[in-house]
N, C-alpha and C positions, 0 to 999 in steps of 0.2 A: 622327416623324423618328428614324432609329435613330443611333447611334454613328457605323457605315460610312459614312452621307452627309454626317456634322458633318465628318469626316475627311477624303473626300474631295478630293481636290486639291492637300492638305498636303505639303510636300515638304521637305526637312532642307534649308535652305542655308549653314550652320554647322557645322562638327563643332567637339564639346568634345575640351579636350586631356589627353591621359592623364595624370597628376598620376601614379599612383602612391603606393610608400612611400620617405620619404626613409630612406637608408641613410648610417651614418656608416664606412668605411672604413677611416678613418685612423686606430684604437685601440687596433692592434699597437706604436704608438710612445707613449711617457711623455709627460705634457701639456707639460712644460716643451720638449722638442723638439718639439712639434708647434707650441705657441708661439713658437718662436725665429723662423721667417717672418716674425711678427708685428713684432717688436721694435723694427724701426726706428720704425713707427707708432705704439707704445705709448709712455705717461710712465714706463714702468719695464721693466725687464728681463724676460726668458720665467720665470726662477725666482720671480720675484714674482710674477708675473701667474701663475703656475701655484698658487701660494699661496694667490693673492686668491680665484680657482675653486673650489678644493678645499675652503673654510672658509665660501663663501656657500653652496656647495651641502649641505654641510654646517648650516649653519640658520645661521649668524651673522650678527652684523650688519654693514654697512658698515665702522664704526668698528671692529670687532673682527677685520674680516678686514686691514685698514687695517693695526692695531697688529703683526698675525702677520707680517706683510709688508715691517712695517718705513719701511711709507708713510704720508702726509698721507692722512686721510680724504679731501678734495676729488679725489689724486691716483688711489686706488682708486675712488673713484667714477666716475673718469674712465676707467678701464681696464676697469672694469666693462660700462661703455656700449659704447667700441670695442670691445667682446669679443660685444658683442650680446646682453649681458643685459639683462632689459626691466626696469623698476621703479626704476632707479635716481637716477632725477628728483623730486628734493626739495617740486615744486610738485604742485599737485592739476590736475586736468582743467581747473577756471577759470583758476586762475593762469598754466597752460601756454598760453592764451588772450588772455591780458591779457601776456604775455611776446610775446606773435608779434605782437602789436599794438605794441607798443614798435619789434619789430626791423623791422617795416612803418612805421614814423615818426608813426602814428598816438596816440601817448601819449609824454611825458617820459620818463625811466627813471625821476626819482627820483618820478613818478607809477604808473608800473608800479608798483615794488618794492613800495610802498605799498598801493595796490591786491588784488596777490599774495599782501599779507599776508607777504614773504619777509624776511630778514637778508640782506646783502651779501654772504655767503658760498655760502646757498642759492641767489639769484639769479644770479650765476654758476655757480654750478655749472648751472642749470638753463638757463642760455642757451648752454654750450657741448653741454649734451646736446641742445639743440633745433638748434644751428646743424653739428655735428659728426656723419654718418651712420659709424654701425659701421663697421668695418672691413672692406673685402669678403675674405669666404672665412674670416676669424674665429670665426666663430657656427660655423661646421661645424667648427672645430677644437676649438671646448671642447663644443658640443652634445651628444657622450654625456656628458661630465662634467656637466650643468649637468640632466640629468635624474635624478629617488629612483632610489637604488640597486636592486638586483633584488632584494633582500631583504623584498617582498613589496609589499603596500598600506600605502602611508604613512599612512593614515588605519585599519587593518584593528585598534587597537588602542581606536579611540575607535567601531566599531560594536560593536552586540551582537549574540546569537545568537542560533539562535531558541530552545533552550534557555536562555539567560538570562530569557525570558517566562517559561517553562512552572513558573519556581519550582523548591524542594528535595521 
C-alpha cells in the first residue's frame, strides 16, 4: 500500500487561521500616555503605572518597583496584573487550585489560606488576581515595554564561546 492510497479520499474540512506576527504600533507615544486610557481601571495613575513597567522590566521586584512608585506593594501588584503581566500571583500552581476551590464554595477560606500555605495579605492579593481578568487592550499597551531591551541576548553574558573551550 503506497502513501497515495492511505491518502486518498482525505479532504481539508477546516482551514487553520492565519496567526501571524503580533506587531505593537503604539510606541511612537511615551508609556505614561499610552497608559492614560488605562487609568480609570487602574489602582493608580498612568505615571505610576508607567513607573511600576519601567522598573519590573527592568529586573526589580514587586516591592521595589512598589517603593519607585510610591505605592503599597499589594496596589502594584495589582496594576501589575491588569497591565497583563503574568507572575504576579503570590501562590504556587497548588495553591492557585486550593484558591478556586474556596471561590467554588468547595473549602472554608480560613481552610484554603491554610492549605495554600498563604498570609492574609498574599491570599488576597491572590484572589483578586484569579477573580480580576487584565485589562482589555492593556497588555498591548505596555507589551513592547515589558519585553529585554534590543541590547542584545539577555542571557548572551552567561553563555560561553567556542573559544572559551579551545583554552590560551
Amino acid at each position: 500500500m503506497a502513501l497515495s492510497d492511505i491518502a486518498a479520499g482525505l479532504e481539508v474540512t477546516t482551514e487553520q487561521r492565519e496567526r501571524g506576527v503580533a506587531a505593537v504600533y503604539d510606541t511612537g507615544r511615551d508609556l505614561p500616555t499610552r497608559l492614560a486610557a488605562f487609568e480609570d481601571d487602574l489602582p493608580c495613575d498612568a505615571a505610576s503605572a508607567a513607573t511600576l513597567v519601567e522598573a519590573y522590566t527592568g529586573g526589580r521586584s514587586v516591592g521595589e518597583c512598589a517603593r519607585r512608585a510610591g505605592l503599597s506593594p499589594v496596589a502594584a501588584a495589582k496594576t501589575l496584573h491588569l497591565l497583563g503581566v503574568e507572575g504576579v500571583c503570590p501562590l504556587s500552581p497548588q495553591g492557585r487550585r486550593i484558591l478556586r476551590d474556596w471561590l467554588a464554595g468547595d473549602l472554608s477560606r480560613t481552610e484554603a489560606r491554610q492549605l495554600a500555605g498563604a498570609s492574609e495579605t498574599e491570599f488576597a492579593l491572590a484572589t483578586f488576581v484569579e477573580t480580576h481578568d487584565p485589562v482589555s487592550g492593556a497588555r498591548e499597551a505596555v507589551d513592547g515595554d515589558l519585553r529585554p531591551g534590543d541590547d542584545g541576548d539577555a542571557l548572551a553574558d552567561a553563555m560561553s564561546d567556542v573559544d572559551d573551550l579551545l583554552g590560551p
